[in-house]
C-alpha positions, 0 to 999 in steps of 0.5 A: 564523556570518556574524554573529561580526565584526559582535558584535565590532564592536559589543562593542568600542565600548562600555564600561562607562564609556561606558554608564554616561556615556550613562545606558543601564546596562539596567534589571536586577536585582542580587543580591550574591555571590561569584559571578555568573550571568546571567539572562534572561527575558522579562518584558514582552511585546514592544513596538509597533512603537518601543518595545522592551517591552510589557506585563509578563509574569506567567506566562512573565516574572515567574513564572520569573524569581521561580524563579530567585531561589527556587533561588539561596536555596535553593542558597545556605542549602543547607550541603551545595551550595556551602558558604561560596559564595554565588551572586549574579545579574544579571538582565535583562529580554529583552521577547520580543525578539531584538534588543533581548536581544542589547543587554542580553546586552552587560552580561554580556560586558563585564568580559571586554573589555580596555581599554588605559587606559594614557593615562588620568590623574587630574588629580594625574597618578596613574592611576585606579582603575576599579572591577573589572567584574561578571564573569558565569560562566554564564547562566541563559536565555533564553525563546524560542529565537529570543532564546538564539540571538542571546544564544549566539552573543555568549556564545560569543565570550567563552565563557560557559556558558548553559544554557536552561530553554525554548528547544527550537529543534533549530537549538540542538542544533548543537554547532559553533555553540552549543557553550556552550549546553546546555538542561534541556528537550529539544528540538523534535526529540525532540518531533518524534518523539514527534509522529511517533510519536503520529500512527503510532500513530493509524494515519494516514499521511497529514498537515498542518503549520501554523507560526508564522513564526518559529524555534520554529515553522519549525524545529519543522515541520522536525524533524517533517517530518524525522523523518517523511521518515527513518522512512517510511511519513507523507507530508505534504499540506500544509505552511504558515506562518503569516505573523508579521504575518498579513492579515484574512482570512489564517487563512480562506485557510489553512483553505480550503487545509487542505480542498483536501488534506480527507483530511489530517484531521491538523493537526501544529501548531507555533505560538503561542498566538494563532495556534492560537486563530485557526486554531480560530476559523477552522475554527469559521467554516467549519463545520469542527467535528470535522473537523481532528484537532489534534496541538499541540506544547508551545505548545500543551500544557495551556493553556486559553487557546488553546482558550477559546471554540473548545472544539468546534473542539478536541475530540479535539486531542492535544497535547503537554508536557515532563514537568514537576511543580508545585513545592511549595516555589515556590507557597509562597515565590510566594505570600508575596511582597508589595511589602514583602519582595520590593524585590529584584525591580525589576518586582514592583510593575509585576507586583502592579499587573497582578495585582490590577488596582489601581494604585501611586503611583510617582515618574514615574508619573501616577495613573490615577483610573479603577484603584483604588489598591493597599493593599499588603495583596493576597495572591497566590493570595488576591485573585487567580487563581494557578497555577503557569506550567508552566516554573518547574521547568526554571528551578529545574532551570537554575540547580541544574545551573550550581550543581552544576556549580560546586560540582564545579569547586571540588571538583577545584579548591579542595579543602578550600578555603573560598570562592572559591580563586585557580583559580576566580577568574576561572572559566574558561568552557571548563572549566565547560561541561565540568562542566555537560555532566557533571552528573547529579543529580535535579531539582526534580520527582525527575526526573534532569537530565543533558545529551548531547553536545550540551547537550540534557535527555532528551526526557520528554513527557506526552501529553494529549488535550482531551475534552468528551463523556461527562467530567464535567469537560470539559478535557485529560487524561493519555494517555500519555507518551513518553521516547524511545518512546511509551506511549499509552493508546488506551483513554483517548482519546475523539473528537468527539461522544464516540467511541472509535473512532480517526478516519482520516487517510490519502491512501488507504485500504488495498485489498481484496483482490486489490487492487494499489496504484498508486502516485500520483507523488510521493507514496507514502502515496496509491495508486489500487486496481487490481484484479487481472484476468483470471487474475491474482493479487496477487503483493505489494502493489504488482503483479499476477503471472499464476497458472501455466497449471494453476491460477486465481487465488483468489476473493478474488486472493491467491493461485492454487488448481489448476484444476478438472480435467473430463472428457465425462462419460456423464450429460451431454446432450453423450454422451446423444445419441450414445450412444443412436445408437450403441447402436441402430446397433449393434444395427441392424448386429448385427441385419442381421449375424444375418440375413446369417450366417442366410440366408448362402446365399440369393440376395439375400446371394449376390447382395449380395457375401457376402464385402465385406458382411461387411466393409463391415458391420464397418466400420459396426460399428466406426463406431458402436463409437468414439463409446463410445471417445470419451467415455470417460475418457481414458487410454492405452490409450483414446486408443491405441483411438482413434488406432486405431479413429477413422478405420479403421472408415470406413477398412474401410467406404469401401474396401469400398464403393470396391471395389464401385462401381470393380468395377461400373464397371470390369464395364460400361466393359470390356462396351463394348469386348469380352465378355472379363469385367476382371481382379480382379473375383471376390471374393477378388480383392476381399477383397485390394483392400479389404485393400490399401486398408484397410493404408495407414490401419492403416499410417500409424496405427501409424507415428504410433504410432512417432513419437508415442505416445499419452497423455493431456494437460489442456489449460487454454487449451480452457475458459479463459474471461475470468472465472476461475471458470469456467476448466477443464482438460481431460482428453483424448488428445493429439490436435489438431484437426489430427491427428484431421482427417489421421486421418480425410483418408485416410477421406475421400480414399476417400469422394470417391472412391467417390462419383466412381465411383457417380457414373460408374456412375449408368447401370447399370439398377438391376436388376442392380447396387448402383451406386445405392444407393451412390450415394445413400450417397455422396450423403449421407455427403458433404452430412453431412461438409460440415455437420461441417466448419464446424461441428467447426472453428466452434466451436474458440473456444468454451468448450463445444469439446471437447464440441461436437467430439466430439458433432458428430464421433460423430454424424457418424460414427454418421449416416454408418454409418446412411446406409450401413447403411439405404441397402444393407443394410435393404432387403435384411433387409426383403425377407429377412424379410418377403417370402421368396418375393422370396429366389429366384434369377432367371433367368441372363444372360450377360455381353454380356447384361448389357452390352448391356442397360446400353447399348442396353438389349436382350436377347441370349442369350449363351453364358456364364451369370451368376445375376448377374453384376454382383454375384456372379460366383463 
């Protein structure tokens, strides 16, 4: 924008007198008519470093500006397109350079410079008469886009239409600064998005870019990278440009980069031909053959010239074209020119020599000897290689739009007006683009040509795809196309050693699975898989949830199914066990039962204390009965039997014991100090004791029952092992370690303390007492009990908990009555059955007797008599 003062600047000092003084009138073509456009193509190379212009140019350079002169006689013998109007054109050579097109541009602006010549007099004193400037209404270029940009902003200035018929820069888009350019070819950007397109559609998201330093290729990459930045989901690896002047060694550098990032296998590439063919030769140096996937832009396009050699390299690139067709009409009038018929064209001789490689005698020229000397007889197409440069329908395309577009104007201006009327002389530029911007009309190719808004064609694009393996004739080929949306024929496509199979280029590969992706900083195409653990599920692609405590996750994590519920079962070792000594302790018991209801009458039952060894042997029973209450399935009314049962048999058994050995106790420790005989020794006196003792249990036991009534829960934590597939529920009853424990405690409390009164009653003869037999029960049951502690509370970690806890607390439970049952009572039932004649009644004692005798272990008669006092007082 900066640059407007200074054009002005140079405009004004120049005139066409001045030029024309200088001898510097640029070396262009004329063609005569009542209106004029200007052209601009490149038709020499550019020039070393001092000299503006190179080599001529045969395809970019003469081929297209031959298409212009084409379409002017096409249009002006049409009677149909600007009747009674000829167009005429001046036509000038840019030589691929910016600045120098910028100074022949100046021709085109100079009849619209006013100049006061007011002072100017001939030598009779009349004022001259200066020839009117050519004046040109619109021009018809430029090539590349760093040239239209430079010409377009001179143009617009002055106003001058220009419409391109190659420059794809997006820069030229801006219709606040070029807003006199239009152009019938669409621009990077929506090549950019074909690209876009192309590469989403391949799968990858993960790419480099490679330009060349310069507008095309820099603005190329930036539409691309663009683009891809709007429609998410492509990420870039690299982004490099390549250097206008690059060092030895510069293309070796830029592949070593390109690996750095290899995942990036993509290559988007905006840039020319020569740079696209060094960075094949550099891939091909690295033993790099197949490993780059090519996305080549327009430069690129069908072009054989950039892939010669490097074949291998460019297997498998996908490359990209303007929609375009080769015009009939232009091969023929092409081919049928010859330096007799075509004096028109100032840079055909230069053209025919480059073409037939033969050398014309031309004022100021010095013979060459070494070339052969051209006849004039040459025939393009016959004696030399000719196909069409893929341009010259979008030339043709330029010059029949400013055609339309003037032929509209002269509709609404000069109707029925043969020629050129007062309102189209001169035209003006504002109102002409107008015109241009609304020309719809179908073009050289069939194709319609129109502009948006901003000056831009529509983006049609053929897709092609170079191919070596398994074709006939190895080259590009169709497939598929994109106008505003893409159409790609992944069948057609074909890959490095011939394979079908669409190769990756991404950051990262998806996840498996249960996989969550970690994102990497900064680059959201590349992602770490983490695995979700433990219990965790894949939630969303990026994090992990836990499953809710009832359930686990899925084998593969993508969801959670419900937890496997499992009970004790009867099959199981765990209930094997103590259900085979459960089963023959209740048989035991129920045998010793039958045995003291059959000889009920008999001194030893007498003497054991009918009334509490019946009680004391239903509590045993009821201990063997739980471990069946335990391993049943849990429902309410089982784990209301347990709350019951669980601590009331030892309860039952323990009082009575208790009862018992305080009984013994008290009996001596009252014999020591007088022969009155205690209180509450006689058995329903003992009966109440029990009773008492065994109400606190069912007490508490119902109280709990209040407070917290009993049901069944699945506990999930209990067999929740760090691999989830071994994760249980539990069905049990609703009691914790805690409660089973405050179950038992008041059972215990009753066992310490019958052991303390066994212990105390150790010195009774054991002639006449149970004191013993008790005590070594105790004794037992006490060491059994410690064992469970550590082992019950032990395991609370372990997977196997439930099992192990309620083994360990049957067995406990079943030993401890068996201790109990084999300690008091099997002797008894051993001597009952086996050795009657023992089963008698001794002879009777009185009580200080039997006092005396546990003291000082002497015999004296006294007057009240006991069978045996210390166990059946009546």
């Amino acid at each position: 924008r900066g640059s407007g003062p200074l054009l002005w600047v140079l405009l004004l000092g120049i005139s066409p007198v001045s030029l024309a003084q200088q001898g510097t009138q640029p070396q262009s073509i004329k063609i005569e008519g009542d209106i004029t456009l200007g052209g601009l193509f490149p038709v020499h190379s550019r020039g070393p470093a001092g000299v503006p212009c190179g080599d001529v140019k045969r395809e970019k350079g003469i081929h297209r500006l031959e298409a212009m002169l084409y379409a002017l006689d096409q249009i002006n013998s049409d009677p149909d397109l600007l009747p009674n109007i000829t167009l005429g054109a001046r036509i000038l050579d840019t030589c691929s350079r910016d600045t120098y097109a910028l100074e022949q541009s100046l021709t085109f602006v100079q009849a619209l410079i006013q100049k006061d010549n007011s002072d100017v007099r001939c030598s009779n004193g009349e004022p001259p008469i200066i020839p009117k400037p050519e004046r040109v209404v619109g021009v018809i270029g430029a090539s590349g886009s760093s040239v239209s940009i430079m010409v377009a902003n001179v143009l617009r200035l002055f106003a001058i239409p220009q419409i391109s018929y190659a420059s794809t820069a997006p820069e030229l888009s801006d219709n606040s600064r070029y807003e006199f350019f239009s152009r019938v070819v669409p621009p990077d950007s929506y090549q950019a998005q074909a690209m876009v397109d192309i590469v989403k559609a391949m799968g990858w998201n993960y790419v480099s870019t490679l330009a060349s330093e310069g507008n095309y290729g820099e603005s190329g990459v930036d539409a691309f990278l663009q683009i891809s930045r709007e429609a998410g989901g492509l990420c870039i690896a690299q982004s490099i440009k390549i250097p206008r002047e690059p060092r030895p060694g510069e293309f070796d550098k830029i592949i070593k980069r390109l690996m750095e990032t290899s995942n990036a296998r993509g290559v988007i590439i905006f840039a020319n031909e020569d740079d696209i063919k060094r960075v094949l030769q550099a891939a091909k140096k690295a033993n790099l053959t197949g490993h780059f996937l090519f996305v080549g832009s327009d430069s690129w396009g069908a072009k054989s010239s950039p892939i010669q050699d490097q074949e291998e390299v460019a297997e498998g690139a996908v490359t990209i074209l303007p929609k375009r067709a080769s015009i009939d009409g232009f091969d023929q009038y092409f081919t049928s020119r010859s330096l007799e018929n075509n004096r028109r064209n100032i840079w055909f001789a230069e053209f025919w020599e480059d073409d037939f490689k033969c050398k014309l005698t031309r004022p100021g020229i010095k013979y060459d000897p070494s070339r052969r000397k051209c006849t004039g007889d040459e025939r393009i197409s016959q004696d030399s290689q000719y196909e069409q440069e893929g341009k010259v329908q979008f030339v043709i395309d330029a010059v029949y739009a400013m055609a339309h577009a003037l032929h509209s104007m002269h509709l609404d201006l000069c109707p029925g007006y043969m020629g050129v009327c007062e309102k189209m002389d001169p035209v003006e530029g504002r109102m002409l683009l107008q015109y241009i911007r609304s020309v719809n009309f179908n073009g050289s190719a069939g194709t319609g040509v129109m502009f948006n808004e901003n000056g831009d064609a529509p983006g049609r694009y053929d897709i092609f795809q170079y191919q070596m393996s398994n074709v006939s004739n190895p080259g590009y080929k169709d497939i598929g196309q994109w106008t505003n949306h893409l159409r790609l024929n992944p069948e057609e496509m074909q890959w490095s050693g011939g394979d079908r199979r669409i190769p990756d280029s991404v950051c990262s590969f998806p996840c498996e699975p249960g996989e969550r992706k970690k994102m990497v900083k900064g680059v959201p195409c590349c992602w770490h898989c983490e695995l979700c653990d433990g219990y965790q599920y894949l939630l969303d692609e990026f994090s992990c949830d836990m499953c809710p405590f009832d359930m686990r996750p899925l084998p593969n994590r993508t969801g959670c199914r419900p937890t496997p519920i499992i009970k004790l079962e009867w099959s199981s070792p765990w209930a094997i066990i103590p259900v085979f000594l459960a089963i023959l302790g209740i048989l035991a018991t129920t045998g010793v039962i039958g045995t003291f209801v059959r000889f009920n009458d008999t001194p030893i039952v007498r003497a054991s204390g009918r009334e509490l060894s019946y009680v004391l042997l239903t509590g045993i029973f009821l201990i063997y009965l739980i471990t069946f209450l335990m391993i049943a399935e849990p429902s309410v009314a089982v784990c209301a039997f347990r709350r019951l049962l669980l601590g009331l048999g030892m309860c039952i058994s323990y009082a009575a014991m208790l009862t018992k050995t305080n009984r013994i106790y008290r009996i001596f420790e009252q014999g020591k100090k007088s022969v009155t005989p205690p209180k509450f020794i006689s058995p329903t006196s003992q009966l109440i004791i029990t009773f008492i003792l065994i109400s606190v249990q069912l007490l508490g036991v119902f109280i709990w029952f209040g407070v917290m009534p009993p049901h069944t829960i699945i506990d999930y934590e209990e067999q929740k092992p760090p691999n989830p597939e071994f994760a249980r529920g539990v069905l049990k009853c609703d009691m914790s370690d805690l409660s089973l424990m405050l179950c038992l405690s008041y059972s215990i409390v009753l066992m310490i303390t019958c052991t303390v009164y066994a212990i105390k009653s150790r010195g009774v003869p054991e002639t006449f007492n149970e004191a013993k037999p008790i005590g070594f029960t105790m004794y037992t049951t006490c060491i059994i009990w410690l064992a469970f502690v550590p082992i019950f509370f032990g395991t609370a970690q372990s997977t196997e908990k439930m099992f192990i806890q309620t083994t360990t607390l049957t067995v406990s439970m079943s030993l401890s009555a068996t201790v109990s049952l084999g300690m008091l009572y099997i002797p008894k039932v051993y001597v009952i059955i086996f050795h009657p004649e023992q089963n008698v009644q001794k002879r009777k004692r009185s009580f200080k007797a039997v006092v005396q005798a546990a003291t000082v272990k002497t015999e004296i008669s006294h007057g009240h008599k006991y069978s045996d006092p210390l166990l059946s007082i009546e």
